[in-house]
N, C-alpha and C positions, 0 to 999 in steps of 0.2 A: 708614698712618693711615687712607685710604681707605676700606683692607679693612674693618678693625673697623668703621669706621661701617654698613658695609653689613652684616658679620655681625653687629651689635646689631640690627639693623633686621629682618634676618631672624627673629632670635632671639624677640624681640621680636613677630613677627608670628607665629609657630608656639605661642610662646605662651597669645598674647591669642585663638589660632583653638582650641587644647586645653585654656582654661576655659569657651570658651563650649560646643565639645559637651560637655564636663563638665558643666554646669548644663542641657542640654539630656536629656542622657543621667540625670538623677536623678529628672524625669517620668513618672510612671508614667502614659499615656493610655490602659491597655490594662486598667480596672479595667469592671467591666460589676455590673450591677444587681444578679445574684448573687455579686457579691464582698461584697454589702452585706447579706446573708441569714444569716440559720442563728443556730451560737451556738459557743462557745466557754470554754473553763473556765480557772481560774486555780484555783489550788490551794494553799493555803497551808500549811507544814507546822510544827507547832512541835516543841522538843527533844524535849518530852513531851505527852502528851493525842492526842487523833486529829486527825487534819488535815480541816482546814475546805476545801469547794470551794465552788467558787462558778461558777453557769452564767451567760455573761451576751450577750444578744442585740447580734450586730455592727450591728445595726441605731442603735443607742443611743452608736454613738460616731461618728455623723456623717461616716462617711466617714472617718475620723483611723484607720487600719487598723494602730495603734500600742500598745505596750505601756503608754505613757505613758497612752494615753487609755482602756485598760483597767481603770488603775490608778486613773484619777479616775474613772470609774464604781463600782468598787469601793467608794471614800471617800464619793461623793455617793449613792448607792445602795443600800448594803450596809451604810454607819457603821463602814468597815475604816478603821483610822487608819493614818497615812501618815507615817513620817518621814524627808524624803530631804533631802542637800543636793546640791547643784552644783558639779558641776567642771568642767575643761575637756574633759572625753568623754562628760561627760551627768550625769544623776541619778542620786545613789550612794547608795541604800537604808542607814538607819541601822537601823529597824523598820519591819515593816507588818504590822497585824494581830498575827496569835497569834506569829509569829516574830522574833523578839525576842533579837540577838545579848546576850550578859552579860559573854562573858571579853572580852579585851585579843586575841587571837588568832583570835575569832569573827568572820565578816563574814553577810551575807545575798547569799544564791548563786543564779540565777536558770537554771531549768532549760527546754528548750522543744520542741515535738513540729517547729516549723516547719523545714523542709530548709536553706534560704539562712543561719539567725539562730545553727545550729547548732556549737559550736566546734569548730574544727581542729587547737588545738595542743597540745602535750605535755599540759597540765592539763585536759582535757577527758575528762569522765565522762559516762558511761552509764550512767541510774539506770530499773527499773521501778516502774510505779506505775500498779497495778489492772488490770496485763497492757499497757499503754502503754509504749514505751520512749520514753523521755527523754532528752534532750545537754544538756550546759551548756552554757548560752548566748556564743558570741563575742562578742556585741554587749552591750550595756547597757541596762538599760527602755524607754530613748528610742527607741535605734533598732530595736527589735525588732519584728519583725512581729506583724500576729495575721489568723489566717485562718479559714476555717468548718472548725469543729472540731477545732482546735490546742489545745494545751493547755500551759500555762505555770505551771510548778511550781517556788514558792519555798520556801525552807527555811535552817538556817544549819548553814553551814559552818565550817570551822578547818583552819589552816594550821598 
C-alpha cells in the first residue's frame, strides 16, 4: 500500500513537471521585428471563375502570426465573408468568399506554402499555383501559421 502512494506521488509529480514544460515549450520568444514585416497572400479559389488573391501586410495582424487572424483581415479589410463554426479542433470553414461548398460531399480545403503547418498523412496533396507548390494543410485556420511570403490557398474539395 505504501508503494502506490509513493508511485502516485511520483506519477503525479512527472506529471504536473511535463505540463508545465508543455506550456512553456508553446512560447514562441524567438519572433523578432521582421517576423512582423513583408506580406503574404491568401488565395481564394472558387469551382468556377478565376481565383481571387489577396496580398495582405503581416504588419496588420498585430503580432497574431495566425491563419485565424488572416482571415479576419480578410473580412474586416477586404469585405470577404466569412462562415465558420466551432468545434473541438478549431474553426471549420462552411464558406469564405467566392468558395462556396454546394454538394453534401463538398468541404472547404485549406492549402499552404508554410513547411511546419504542411500535411503528412495519406490525404495530403500537392497542388501548383502560379509556379508555387502547395500542401494541404495538417492543421486547421486556427492553428496555422503565416509567415513573410507564405501563401495560403483555399478552395473546395470532395470526398
Amino acid at each position: 500500500m505504501n508503494k502506490n502512494k509513493i508511485l502516485a506521488v511520483l506519477l503525479a509529480a512527472v506529471l504536473a513537471l511535463s505540463l508545465a514544460f508543455a506550456f512553456a515549450a508553446c512560447t514562441d520568444d524567438t519572433k523578432t521585428p521582421a517576423d512582423t514585416q513583408g506580406t503574404f497572400k491568401v488565395v481564394l479559389i472558387p469551382k468556377t471563375g478565376e481565383a481571387q488573391e489577396y496580398t495582405i501586410d503581416i504588419s496588420l495582424l498585430e503580432g497574431q502570426l495566425n491563419g485565424e487572424a488572416a482571415i479576419m483581415q480578410l473580412a474586416g479589410n477586404h469585405g470577404v465573408s466569412v462562415s465558420w463554426e466551432e468545434s473541438s479542433y478549431g474553426k471549420y470553414f462552411n464558406s469564405i468568399g467566392c468558395v462556396q461548398p454546394t454538394e453534401a460531399n463538398e468541404y472547404v480545403r485549406l492549402f499552404t506554402t508554410v513547411e511546419k503547418d504542411k500535411g503528412v498523412d495519406a490525404y495530403a496533396t500537392t497542388i501548383e499555383y502560379k509556379g508555387v507548390s502547395l500542401t494541404s494543410s495538417g492543421v486547421g485556420i486556427t492553428q496555422m501559421s503565416v509567415e513573410k511570403d507564405c501563401v495560403i490557398l483555399i478552395r473546395v474539395d470532395s470526398y
